[in-house]
C-alpha positions in Angstrom: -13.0 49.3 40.1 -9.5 49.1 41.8 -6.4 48.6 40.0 -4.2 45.7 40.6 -1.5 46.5 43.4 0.5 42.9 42.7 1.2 41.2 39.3 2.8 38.5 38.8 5.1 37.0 35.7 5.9 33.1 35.8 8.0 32.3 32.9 8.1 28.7 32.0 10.9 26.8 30.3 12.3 30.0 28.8 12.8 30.3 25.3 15.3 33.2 23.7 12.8 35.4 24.4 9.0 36.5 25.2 6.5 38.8 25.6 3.3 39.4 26.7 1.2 42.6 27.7 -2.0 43.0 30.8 -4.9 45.0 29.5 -6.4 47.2 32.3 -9.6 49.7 32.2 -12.1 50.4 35.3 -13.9 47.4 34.7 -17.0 49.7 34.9 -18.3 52.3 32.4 -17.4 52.4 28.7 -14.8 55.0 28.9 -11.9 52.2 27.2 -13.9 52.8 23.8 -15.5 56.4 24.0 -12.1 58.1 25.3 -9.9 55.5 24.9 -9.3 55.5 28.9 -7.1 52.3 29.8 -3.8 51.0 30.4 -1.6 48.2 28.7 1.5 46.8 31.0 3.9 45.2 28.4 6.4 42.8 29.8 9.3 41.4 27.7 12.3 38.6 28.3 15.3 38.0 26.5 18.1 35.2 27.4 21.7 35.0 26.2 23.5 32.1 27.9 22.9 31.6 31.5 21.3 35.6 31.8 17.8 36.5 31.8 16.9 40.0 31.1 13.5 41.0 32.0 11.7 44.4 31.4 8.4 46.4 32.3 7.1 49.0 29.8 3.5 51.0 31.3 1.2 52.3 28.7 -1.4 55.1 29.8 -4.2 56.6 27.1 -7.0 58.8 28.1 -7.6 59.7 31.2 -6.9 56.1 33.0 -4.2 56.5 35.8 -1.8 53.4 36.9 -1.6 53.3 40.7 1.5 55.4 42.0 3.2 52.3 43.6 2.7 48.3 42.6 4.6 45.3 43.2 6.1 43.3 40.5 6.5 39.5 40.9 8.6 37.0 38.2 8.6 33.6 39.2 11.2 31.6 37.2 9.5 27.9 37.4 11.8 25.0 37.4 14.8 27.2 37.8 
């Protein structure tokens, strides 16, 4: 199975802050549970006043490999 090259991140009527985390593994064999072979994207928001700080954090285990370049989309609705 191929990875995702685009993800996207809408954040709606922001609060002081969020979180949330995409869940990846081939999609194919069992290799997530016998060698723990997958891939957790966690993405976090903060806001202070009129600023929005907005970070990316890429977890790897096993033998499951994130592809070497991928776009990142945040979509601020109703901003």
């Amino acid at each position: 199975m191929k990875s995702w090259e685009e993800i996207e991140f809408t954040i709606y009527n922001p609060a002081l802050m969020g979180d949330c985390s995409v869940y990846e593994d081939d999609g194919a064999t069992t290799q997530y549970s016998t060698k723990q072979a997958y891939a957790r994207t966690e993405a976090k928001y903060t806001t202070s006043g009129e600023d929005l700080t907005f970070t990316l954090t890429a977890h790897t285990s096993g033998n499951y490999t994130l592809p070497a370049e991928r776009l990142f989309t945040l979509k601020l609705a109703n901003a």
